[in-house]
C-alpha positions in Angstrom: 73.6 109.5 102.6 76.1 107.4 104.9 77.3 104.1 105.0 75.0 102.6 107.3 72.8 100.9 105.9 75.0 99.8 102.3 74.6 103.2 100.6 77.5 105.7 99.0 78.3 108.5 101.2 77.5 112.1 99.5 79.9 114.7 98.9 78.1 117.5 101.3 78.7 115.6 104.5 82.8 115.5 103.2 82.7 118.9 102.2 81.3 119.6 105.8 84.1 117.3 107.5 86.3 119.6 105.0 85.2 122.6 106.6 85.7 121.4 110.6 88.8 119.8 109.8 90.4 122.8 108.6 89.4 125.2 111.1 90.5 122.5 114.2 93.8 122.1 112.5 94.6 125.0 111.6 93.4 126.5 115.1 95.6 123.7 117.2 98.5 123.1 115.2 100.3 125.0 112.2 100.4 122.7 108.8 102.5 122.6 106.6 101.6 121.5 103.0 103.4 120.6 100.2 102.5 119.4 97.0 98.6 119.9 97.4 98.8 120.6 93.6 99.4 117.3 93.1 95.9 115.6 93.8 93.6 115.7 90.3 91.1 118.5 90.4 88.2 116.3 89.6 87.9 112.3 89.0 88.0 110.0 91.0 91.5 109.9 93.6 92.6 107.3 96.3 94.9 109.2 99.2 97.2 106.8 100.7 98.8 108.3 103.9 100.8 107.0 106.7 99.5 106.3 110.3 101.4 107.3 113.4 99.0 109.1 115.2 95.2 109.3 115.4 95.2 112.8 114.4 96.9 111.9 111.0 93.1 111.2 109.6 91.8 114.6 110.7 94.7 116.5 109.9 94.4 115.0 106.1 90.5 115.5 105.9 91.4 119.7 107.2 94.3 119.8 104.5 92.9 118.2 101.9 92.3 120.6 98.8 89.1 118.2 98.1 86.7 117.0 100.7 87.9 113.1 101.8 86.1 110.2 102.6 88.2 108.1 104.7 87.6 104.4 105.9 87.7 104.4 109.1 87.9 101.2 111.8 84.6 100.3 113.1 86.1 100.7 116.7 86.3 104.5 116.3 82.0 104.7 115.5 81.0 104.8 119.4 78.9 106.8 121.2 78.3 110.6 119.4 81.3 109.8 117.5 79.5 107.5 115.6 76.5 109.5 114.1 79.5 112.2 113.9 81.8 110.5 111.3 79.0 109.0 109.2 77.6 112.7 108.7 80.5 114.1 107.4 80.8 111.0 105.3 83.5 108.7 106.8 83.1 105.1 106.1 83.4 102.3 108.9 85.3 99.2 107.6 85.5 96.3 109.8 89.5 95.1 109.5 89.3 91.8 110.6 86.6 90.7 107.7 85.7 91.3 104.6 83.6 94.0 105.0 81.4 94.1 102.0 79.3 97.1 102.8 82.4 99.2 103.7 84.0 98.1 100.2 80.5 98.6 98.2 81.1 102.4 99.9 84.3 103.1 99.4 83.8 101.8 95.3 80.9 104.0 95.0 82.7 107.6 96.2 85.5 106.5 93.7 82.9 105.6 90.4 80.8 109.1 91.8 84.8 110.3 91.0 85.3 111.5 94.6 88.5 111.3 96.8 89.0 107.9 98.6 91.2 108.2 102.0 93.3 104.9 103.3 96.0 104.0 105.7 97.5 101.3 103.7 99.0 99.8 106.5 95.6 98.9 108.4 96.2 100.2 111.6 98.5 103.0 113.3 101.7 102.2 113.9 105.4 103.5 112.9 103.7 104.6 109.9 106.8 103.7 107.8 104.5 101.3 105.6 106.6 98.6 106.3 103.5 96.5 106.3 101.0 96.9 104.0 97.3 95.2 103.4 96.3 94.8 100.2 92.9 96.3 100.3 94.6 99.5 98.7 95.4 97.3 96.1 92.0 96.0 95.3 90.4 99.4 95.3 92.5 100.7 92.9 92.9 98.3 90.8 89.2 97.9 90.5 88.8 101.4 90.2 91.6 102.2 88.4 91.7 105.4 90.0 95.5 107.1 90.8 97.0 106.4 94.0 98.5 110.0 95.3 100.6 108.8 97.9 100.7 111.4 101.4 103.4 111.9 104.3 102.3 113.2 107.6 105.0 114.3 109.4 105.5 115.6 112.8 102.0 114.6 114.4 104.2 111.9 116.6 106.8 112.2 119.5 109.4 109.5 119.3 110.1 107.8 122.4 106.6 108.5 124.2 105.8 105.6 125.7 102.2 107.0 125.3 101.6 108.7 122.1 100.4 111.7 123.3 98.8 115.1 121.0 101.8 117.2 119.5 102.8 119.8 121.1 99.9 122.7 120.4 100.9 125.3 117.7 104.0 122.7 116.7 104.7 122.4 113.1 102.9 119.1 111.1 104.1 118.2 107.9 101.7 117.3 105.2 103.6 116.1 102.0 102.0 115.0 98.9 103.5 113.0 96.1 103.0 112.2 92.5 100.0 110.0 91.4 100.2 106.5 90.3 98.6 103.6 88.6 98.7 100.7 90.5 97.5 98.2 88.5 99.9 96.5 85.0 97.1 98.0 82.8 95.8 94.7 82.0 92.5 94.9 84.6 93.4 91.8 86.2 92.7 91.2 89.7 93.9 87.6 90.4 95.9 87.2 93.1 99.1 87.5 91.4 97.6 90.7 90.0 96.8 92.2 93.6 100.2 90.7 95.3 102.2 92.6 92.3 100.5 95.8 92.8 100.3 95.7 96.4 104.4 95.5 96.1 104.5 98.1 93.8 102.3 100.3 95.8 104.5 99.6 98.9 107.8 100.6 96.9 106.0 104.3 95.8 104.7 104.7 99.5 108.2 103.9 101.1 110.0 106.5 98.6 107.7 109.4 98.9 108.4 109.0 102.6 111.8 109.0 102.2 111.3 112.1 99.5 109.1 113.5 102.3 111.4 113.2 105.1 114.5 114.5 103.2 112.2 117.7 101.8 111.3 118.6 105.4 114.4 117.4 107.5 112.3 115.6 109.5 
């Protein structure tokens, strides 16, 4: 099933993606992953990763020691790409809305208990999570699935003026940290609730990178 037309994406078409993602990644670049052990070995999981490059999403999906279902922007479904991503069960979100199909998707791989993928901060940029959205927030709260917070390190050049691939057969980082509940425990989700647990999301995110980046010398 996809995302299409409002329904859950299944776990075959991830475990597919799985499959690809490992064999591209590991065939253009060398990965390094630490703390893989950390992601629950069933039940359902939201991966929260930075974004600095567009290879960040694939290089997760590859890595990932269970098959990911990422949201993804709408922009990227074009052309071949489109039937592509939905087959190996990505899930197209529209940023600038409320997207209500992406959101009924992306709740039903997490109540299935699968692995929910999200940049946190919306889009890619410095990938430092200085700005975060709070749709992480919602999901997990509503969920109440753990947040395992993920640093991908390496997969950008600084002072590019055009962020170009990584050098091929160059060293990525993929560092993952120690699960997390979002919410207070009490269920909430006013507004309060969600700007609270967006903060405290943001202050896990922003030491795990810090961890991350001290780990690997990067």
């Amino acid at each position: 099933m996809t995302a299409q037309h409002g329904t859950v994406p299944g776990p075959r078409g991830a475990a597919v993606g799985r499959r690809i993602g490992i064999v591209l990644m590991n065939g253009l670049w060398r990965p390094r992953v630490l703390g893989a052990w950390r992601i629950p070995a069933q039940g359902p999981v939201i991966l929260a990763g930075n974004h600095s490059h567009n290879i960040d999403g694939p290089m997760l999906i590859g890595i990932s020691p269970r098959p990911l279902h990422f949201l993804v922007k709408k922009e990227a479904f074009v052309g071949p790409l489109d039937p592509f991503l939905r087959s190996i069960g990505q899930v197209a979100v529209d940023r600038e809305s409320a997207d209500r199909t992406a959101i009924t998707a992306a709740l039903g791989v997490l109540e299935r208990g699968g692995v929910l993928g999200i940049f946190p901060e919306g889009t890619r940029g410095d990938g430092d999570f200085a700005q975060l959205r709070s749709g992480l927030a919602y999901f997990a709260v509503r969920s109440g699935a753990p947040v395992v917070p993920v640093a991908v390190l390496g997969s950008t050049v600084k002072g590019r003026a055009i962020r170009g691939l990584p050098p091929l057969r160059s060293r990525i980082d993929v560092v993952f940290g120690e699960p997390f509940d979002a919410g207070d425990g009490s269920g909430r989700r006013t507004r309060s609730a969600m700007d609270a647990a967006t903060l405290r999301i943001q202050e896990r995110l922003t030491a795990h990178l810090k961890y991350a980046k001290q780990t690997t010398g990067r």
